[in-house]
N, C-alpha and C positions, 0 to 999 in steps of 0.2 A: 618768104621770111628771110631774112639779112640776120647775122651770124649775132646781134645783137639780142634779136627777137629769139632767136634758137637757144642761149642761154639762161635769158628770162622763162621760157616755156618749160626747158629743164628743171630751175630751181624752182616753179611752180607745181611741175611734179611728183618732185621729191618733198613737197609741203605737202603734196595730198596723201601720198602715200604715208609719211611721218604721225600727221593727224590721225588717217583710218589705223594708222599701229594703234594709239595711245588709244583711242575711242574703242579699239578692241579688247586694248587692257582694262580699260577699264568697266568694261563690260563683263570681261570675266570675274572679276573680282566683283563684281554684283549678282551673277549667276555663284558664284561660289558662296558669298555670303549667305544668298537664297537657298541653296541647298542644304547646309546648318543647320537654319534655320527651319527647313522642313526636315529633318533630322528629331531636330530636338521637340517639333508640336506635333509634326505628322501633316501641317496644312501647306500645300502649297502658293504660292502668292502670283498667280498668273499675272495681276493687274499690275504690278511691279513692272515685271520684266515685259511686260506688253508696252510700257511708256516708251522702249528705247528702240529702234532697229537692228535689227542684227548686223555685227560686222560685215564688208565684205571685203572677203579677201583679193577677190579676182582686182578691186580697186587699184591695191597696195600692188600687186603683180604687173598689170598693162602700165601702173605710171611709172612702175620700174624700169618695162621694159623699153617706152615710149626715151626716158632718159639714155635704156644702152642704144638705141637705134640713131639715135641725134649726136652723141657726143663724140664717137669716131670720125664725123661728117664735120666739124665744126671745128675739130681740132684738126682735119687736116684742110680747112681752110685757113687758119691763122696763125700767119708768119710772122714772127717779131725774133730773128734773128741771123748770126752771119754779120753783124754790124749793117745791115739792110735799115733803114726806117720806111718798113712796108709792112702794113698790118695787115693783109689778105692777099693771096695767092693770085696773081696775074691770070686771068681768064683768057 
């Protein structure tokens, strides 16, 4: 992968992780509504909250970590300074 592609793979995992937040949120706010609402009848609505998958968190956590493992690596290949016009590290 060239320092191009290490980028791209980052900001796609930080997409995934962003998306499993929001699908978590608002997942909870559909269990909380549920609960109310068996509250207030006494019935619970399985077949509701059967429609959606559960969050996972471990998702939000590896794409996070996947990003800390890459960005140290990537940022110490790309030089663009010193008045240099070299945009990666001499091998």
């Amino acid at each position: 992968m060239d320092q191009k592609e290490k980028i791209k793979f980052m900001i796609s995992s930080l997409q995934v992780a962003l998306d499993e937040l929001e699908y978590a949120e608002n997942y909870k706010e559909l269990y909380d509504r549920l609960i109310d609402e068996e509250k207030k009848t006494g019935k619970w609505d399985w077949y509701e909250l059967g429609k959606h998958r559960t969050p996972n968190g471990t998702l939000i956590r590896e794409s996070l970590k996947n990003v800390a493992r890459l960005a140290p690596l990537v940022a110490h290949e790309i030089v663009f300074a010193d008045g240099r016009i070299q945009v990666y590290r001499d091998k």
